[in-house]
N, C-alpha and C positions, 0 to 999 in steps of 0.2 A: 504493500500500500504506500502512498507516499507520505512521506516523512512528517512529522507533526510543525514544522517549518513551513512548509507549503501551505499545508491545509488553513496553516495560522494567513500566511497569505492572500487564500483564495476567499477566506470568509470576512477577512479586515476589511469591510468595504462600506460606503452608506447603504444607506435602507433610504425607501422610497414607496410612495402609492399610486396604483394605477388606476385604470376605470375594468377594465375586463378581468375576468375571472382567475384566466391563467395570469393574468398580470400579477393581481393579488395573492393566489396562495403561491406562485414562484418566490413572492418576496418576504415568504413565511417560511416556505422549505427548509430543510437542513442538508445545509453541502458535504457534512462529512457523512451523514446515511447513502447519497449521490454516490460519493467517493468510494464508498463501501463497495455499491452494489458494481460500479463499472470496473472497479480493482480484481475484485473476485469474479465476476464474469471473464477480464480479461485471461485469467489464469485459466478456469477452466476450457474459452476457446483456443488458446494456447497448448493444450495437453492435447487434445481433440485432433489438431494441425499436426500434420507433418511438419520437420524442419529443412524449406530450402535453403541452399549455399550454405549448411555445417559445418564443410572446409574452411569457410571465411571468418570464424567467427561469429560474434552476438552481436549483429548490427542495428543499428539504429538510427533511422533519417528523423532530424530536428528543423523544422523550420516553421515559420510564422506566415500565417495570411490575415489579411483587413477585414475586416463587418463596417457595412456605412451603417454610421448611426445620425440620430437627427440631432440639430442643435439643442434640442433640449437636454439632451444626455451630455450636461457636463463634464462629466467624470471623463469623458472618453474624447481626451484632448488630443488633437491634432494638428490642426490648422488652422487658421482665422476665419478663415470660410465653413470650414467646415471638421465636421467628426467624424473618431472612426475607431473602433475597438480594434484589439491584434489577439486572436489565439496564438498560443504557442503550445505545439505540438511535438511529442514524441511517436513515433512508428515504427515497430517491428519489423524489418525488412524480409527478416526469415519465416515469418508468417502472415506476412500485409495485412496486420492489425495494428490498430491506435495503443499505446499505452498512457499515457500523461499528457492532461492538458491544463492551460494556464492562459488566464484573460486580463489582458493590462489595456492602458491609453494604448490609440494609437501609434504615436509615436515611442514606445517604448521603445530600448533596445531590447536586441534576441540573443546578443551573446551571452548576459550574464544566468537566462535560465541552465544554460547547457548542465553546469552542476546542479541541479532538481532532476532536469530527465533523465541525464547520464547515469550509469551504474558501474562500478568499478568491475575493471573486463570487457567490460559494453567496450563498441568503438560505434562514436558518432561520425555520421557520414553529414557533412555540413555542404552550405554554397560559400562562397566567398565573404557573404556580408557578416561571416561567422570570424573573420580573420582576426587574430589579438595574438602576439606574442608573444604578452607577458599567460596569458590566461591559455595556449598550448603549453606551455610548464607547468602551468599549475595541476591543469591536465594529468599532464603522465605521473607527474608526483602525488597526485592521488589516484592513479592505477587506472586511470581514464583514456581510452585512446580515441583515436580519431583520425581522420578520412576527409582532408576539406580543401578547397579548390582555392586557391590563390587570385590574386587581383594581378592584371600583367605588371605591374610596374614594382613589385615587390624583387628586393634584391638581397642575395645569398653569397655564399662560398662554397665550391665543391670542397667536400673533404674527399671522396672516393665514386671514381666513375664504376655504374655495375652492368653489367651483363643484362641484355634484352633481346628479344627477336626483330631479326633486321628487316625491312620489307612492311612494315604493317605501320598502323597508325600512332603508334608511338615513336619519338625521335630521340627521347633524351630520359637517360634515368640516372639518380647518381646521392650518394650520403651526401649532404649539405648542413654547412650553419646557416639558418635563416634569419634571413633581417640585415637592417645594415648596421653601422657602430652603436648610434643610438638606442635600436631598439633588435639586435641580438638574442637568437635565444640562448637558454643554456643548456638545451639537451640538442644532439643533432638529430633530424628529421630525415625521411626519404623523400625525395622529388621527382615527379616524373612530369615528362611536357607530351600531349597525342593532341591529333588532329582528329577533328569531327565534323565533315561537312565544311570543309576549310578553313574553322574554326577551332582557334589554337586552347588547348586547356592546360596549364599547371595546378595539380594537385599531391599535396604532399601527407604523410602521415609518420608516426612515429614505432609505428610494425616494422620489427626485421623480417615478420617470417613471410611478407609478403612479396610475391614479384611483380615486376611494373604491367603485367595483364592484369593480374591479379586488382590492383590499385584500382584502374581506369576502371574496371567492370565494376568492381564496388561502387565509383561514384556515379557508374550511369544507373546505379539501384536507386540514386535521389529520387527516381522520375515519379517512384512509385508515390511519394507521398503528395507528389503535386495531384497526383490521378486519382488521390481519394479526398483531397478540398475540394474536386473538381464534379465526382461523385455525391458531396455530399449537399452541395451547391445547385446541381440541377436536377439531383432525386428527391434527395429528402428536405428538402426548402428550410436549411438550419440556420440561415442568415436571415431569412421573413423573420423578422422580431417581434415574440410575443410579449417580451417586457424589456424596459426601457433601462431598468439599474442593472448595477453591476451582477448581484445577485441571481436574481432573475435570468439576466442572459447568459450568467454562467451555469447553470441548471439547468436550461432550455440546451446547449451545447454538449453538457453530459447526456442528456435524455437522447439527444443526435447519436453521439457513440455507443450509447448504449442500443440502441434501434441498431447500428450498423452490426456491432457484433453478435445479435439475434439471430440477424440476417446472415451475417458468416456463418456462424454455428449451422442453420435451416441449412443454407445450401452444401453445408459440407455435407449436414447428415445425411439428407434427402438426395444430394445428388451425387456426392463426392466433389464438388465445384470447390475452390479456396477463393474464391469472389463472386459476390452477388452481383446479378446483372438484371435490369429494366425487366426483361422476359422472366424471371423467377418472381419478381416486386408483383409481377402481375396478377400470376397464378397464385401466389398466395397470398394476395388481396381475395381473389373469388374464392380461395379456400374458408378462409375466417366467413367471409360475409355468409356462406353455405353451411356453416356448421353455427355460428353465434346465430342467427336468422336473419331474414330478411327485414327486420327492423332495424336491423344494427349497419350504419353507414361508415365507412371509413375511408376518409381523405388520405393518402398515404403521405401525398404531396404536401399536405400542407398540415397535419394531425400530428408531429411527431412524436409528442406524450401521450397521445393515446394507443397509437400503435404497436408503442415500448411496452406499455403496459397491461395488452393485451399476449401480445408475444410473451413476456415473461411470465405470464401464467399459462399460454398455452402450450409452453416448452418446457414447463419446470425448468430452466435453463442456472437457477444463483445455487440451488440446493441440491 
């Protein structure tokens, strides 16, 4: 579960009243029951899942996406013009499941969650707006590893050029100190530079036991976690906001993860599938409506605490 630092985090926030239903008891709910139930779910669709790329390690893609919010919602500072909350997200990569989320201002930054998602052994798989340094050291000093793409302009010292396959899209692998005098680090890193689509990529990590394939394929595993903001965004309508505080839309957001990993679990059981697609949302929409009865309506699109919560008793899926 995460750590009682976090939770202190996630629930530190104003309170606020709405006019709608869900508005109201949202901003009544308790986030560490939430927290509970998507933690312990998490695990047991975790056990459930095979693990792909086991070779690679426990990886896990970290990054943040926006929610426009309205100028009413203070809290969720931005811009002058305008608002805008920021999830920050941890994902499974060896089983394209969510594990850890966290709702700040917009303009937050995203480097400094990386210590809440991260777990020691874990290796984050970052994009560049992850770059710090000082905070890759502190990294590996607490047994943290990591997987993260460089900015071009970022400057090094080869300590040792190493061995790669010649011919293919990688041109350059090699031990390095990174950073320049200023801002040096103190452990040394791996570097490697490939092309994608003419598109040059340095990304470095602090694994010996990887090789420079090895590296690149890990970071093109980022993709996955953009394909379930993107999932989550035009199936399960988790940015329609039903409440306006912080509270609220952080609840409304667990109720999201927790609907998606229902949804994993169904289709794993039911099909052997390891991701839900539109075509299964469908059918087991007409499933529910055919066994609850024909009085019972369910919006999938736009219902997502009802759906959670119909799922989770129709699955026994916590216990």
């Amino acid at each position: 579960m995460q750590n009682d630092e976090s939770v202190k985090y996630l629930i530190n926030c104003p309170e606020g009243f709405g006019q709608s239903t869900f508005y109201e008891a949202n901003s009544s709910r308790g986030v560490t029951q939430m927290l509970e139930v998507f933690d312990r779910l998490a695990k047991k669709v975790s056990k459930c899942l095979g693990i792909t790329h086991a070779q690679l390690g426990n990886l896990v893609a970290i990054d943040g996406s926006l929610i426009d919010a309205s100028l009413s919602m203070t809290w969720a500072d931005y811009r002058e013009s305008s608002n805008k909350a920021k999830v920050h997200l941890g994902f499974d990569l060896n089983r394209s499941i969510p594990l850890k989320l966290y709702l700040t201002e917009g303009k937050e930054a995203e480097r400094p969650f990386v210590i809440f998602i991260l777990e020691p052994g874990q290796t984050g798989v970052l994009d560049r707006g992850f770059q710090d340094h000082e905070r890759f050291d502190v990294w590996i000093d607490d047994g943290k590893h990591f997987v993260a793409r460089l900015k071009n302009n970022t400057k090094w010292d080869v300590i040792e050029r190493l061995p790669f396959k010649k011919y293919g899209k990688i041109f350059f692998f090699a031990k390095v100190w990174l950073g320049d005098e200023n801002h040096k680090m103190r452990h040394p890193v791996y570097l490697v530079g490939f092309n994608v689509r003419k598109k040059q990529f340095w990304v470095t990590t602090d694994r010996a036991d990887l090789t420079a394939e090895q590296i690149a394929f890990i970071y093109s595993l980022r993709w996955e976690i953009e394909k379930l903001f993107s999932w989550w965004k035009r199936h399960l309508k988790v940015y329609h906001l039903i409440s306006r505080n912080r509270h609220g839309m952080l609840l409304q957001l667990l109720a999201g993860l927790i609907t998606y990993l229902l949804l994993v679990l169904y289709c794993y059981q039911q099909y052997g599938e390891m991701q839900p697609s539109i075509m299964r949302l469908r059918q087991l929409r007409c499933c529910i409506r055919k066994e609850m009865s024909c009085n019972v309506y369910i919006n999938i699109h736009i219902n997502i605490e009802a759906i959670a919560l119909l799922l989770l008793f129709y699955f026994d899926a916590i216990f």
